[in-house]
Residue, then its C-alpha position, 0 to 999 in steps of 0.5 A: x508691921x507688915x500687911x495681913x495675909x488673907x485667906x484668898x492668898x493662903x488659899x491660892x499657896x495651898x492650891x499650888x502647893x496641892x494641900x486642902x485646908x479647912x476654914x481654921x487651917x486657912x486662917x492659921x496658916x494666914x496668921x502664922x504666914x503673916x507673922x513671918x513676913x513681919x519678922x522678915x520686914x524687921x530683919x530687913x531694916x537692919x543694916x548689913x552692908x559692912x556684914x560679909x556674907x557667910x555660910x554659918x553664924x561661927x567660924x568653921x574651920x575643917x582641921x587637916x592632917x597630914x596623910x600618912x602611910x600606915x599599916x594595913x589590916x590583915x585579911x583576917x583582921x578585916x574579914x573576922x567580922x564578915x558574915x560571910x567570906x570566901x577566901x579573901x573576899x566578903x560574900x555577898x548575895x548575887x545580885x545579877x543574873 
């Protein structure tokens, strides 16, 4: 197991990181912290030098396609849903004056 964290440290994380912590928060947080640190020791001794470095746990492969040429919408196709159209275009509210 690794060392405990004391209040002082938790103390000083808390200053850096502008948070105020009450005496019981401080010593949650002190326990919490020194909990992950032991974790992160154990994860430590484990040998990964035959582990190549990966991005995510399971293989993740992005399935391409072949770009085709398609049909187009029509202007009325793609503007039937618009709340406001003119001509051709959507209607938008002006933004620039």
């Amino acid at each position: 197991m690794s060392e405990q964290i004391s209040r002082e440290q938790v103390r000083h994380v808390a200053a850096l990181a502008r948070l105020e912590m009450d005496e019981e928060e401080l010593a949650a947080y002190g326990r919490d912290l020194s909990d992950i640190l032991g974790y992160v020791a154990k994860l430590n001794e484990i040998d990964t030098s035959g582990v190549e470095p990966t991005a995510h746990v399971v293989s993740m492969e992005t399935p391409f396609r072949d770009d085709e040429r398609g049909e187009s919408f029509s202007h009325e196709q793609t503007l039937k849903n618009a709340p406001q159209r003119e001509g051709f275009y959507f209607q938008v509210p002006q933004v620039i004056e």
